[in-house]
C-alpha positions as CSV (number, residue, x, y, z in Angstrom):
1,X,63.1,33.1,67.9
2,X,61.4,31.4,70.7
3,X,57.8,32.8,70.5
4,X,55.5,34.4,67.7
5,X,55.6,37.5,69.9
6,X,57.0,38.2,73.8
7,X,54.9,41.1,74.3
8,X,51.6,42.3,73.7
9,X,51.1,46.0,73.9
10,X,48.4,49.2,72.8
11,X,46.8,46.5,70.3
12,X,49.9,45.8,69.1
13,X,52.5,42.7,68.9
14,X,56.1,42.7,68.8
15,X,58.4,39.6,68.2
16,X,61.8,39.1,69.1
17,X,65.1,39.5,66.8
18,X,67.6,39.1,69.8
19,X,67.7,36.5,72.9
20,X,65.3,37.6,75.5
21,X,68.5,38.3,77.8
22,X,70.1,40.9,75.0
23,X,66.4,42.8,75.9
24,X,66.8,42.5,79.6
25,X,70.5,43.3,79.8
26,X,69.4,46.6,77.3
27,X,66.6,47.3,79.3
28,X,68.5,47.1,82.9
29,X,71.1,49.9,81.5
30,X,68.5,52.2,80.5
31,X,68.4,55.0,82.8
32,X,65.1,55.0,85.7
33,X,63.6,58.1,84.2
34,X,63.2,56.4,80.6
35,X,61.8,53.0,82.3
36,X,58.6,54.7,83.5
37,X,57.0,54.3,79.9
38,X,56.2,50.6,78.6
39,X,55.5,52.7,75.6
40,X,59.0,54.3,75.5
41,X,61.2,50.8,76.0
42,X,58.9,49.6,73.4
43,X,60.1,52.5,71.0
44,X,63.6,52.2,71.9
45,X,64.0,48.5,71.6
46,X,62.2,48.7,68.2
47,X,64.3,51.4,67.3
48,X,67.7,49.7,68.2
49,X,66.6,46.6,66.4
50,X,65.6,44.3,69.3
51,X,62.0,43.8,68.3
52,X,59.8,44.3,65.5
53,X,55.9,45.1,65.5
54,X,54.2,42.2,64.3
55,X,50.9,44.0,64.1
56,X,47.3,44.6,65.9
57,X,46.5,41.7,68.3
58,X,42.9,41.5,67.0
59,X,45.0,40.2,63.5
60,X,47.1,37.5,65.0
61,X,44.2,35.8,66.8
């Protein structure tokens, strides 16, 4: 993948297992209500297999 990680979030790391536009095109069909939460894409792209946690941010660094 291009990066260690693409997104840094709650401490926590997440790298990505899919082309960055498999995550935006996944993202733009979720519905408005579940796009609120940074938290809840986070969860539902893990979930799916888009990304994986890497781990706390204070461990990469």
């Amino acid at each position: 993948m291009p990066r260690d990680y693409f997104v840094k979030y709650g401490g926590a790391a997440f790298q990505n297992n899919v082309d960055p536009e498999q995550i935006h095109h996944f993202v733009r069909q979720l519905p408005q209500e579940q796009k609120r939460s940074v938290q809840e894409v986070l969860q539902l792209l893990e979930s799916q297999g888009y990304i994986t946690k890497l781990s706390a941010t204070w461990e990469l660094q």
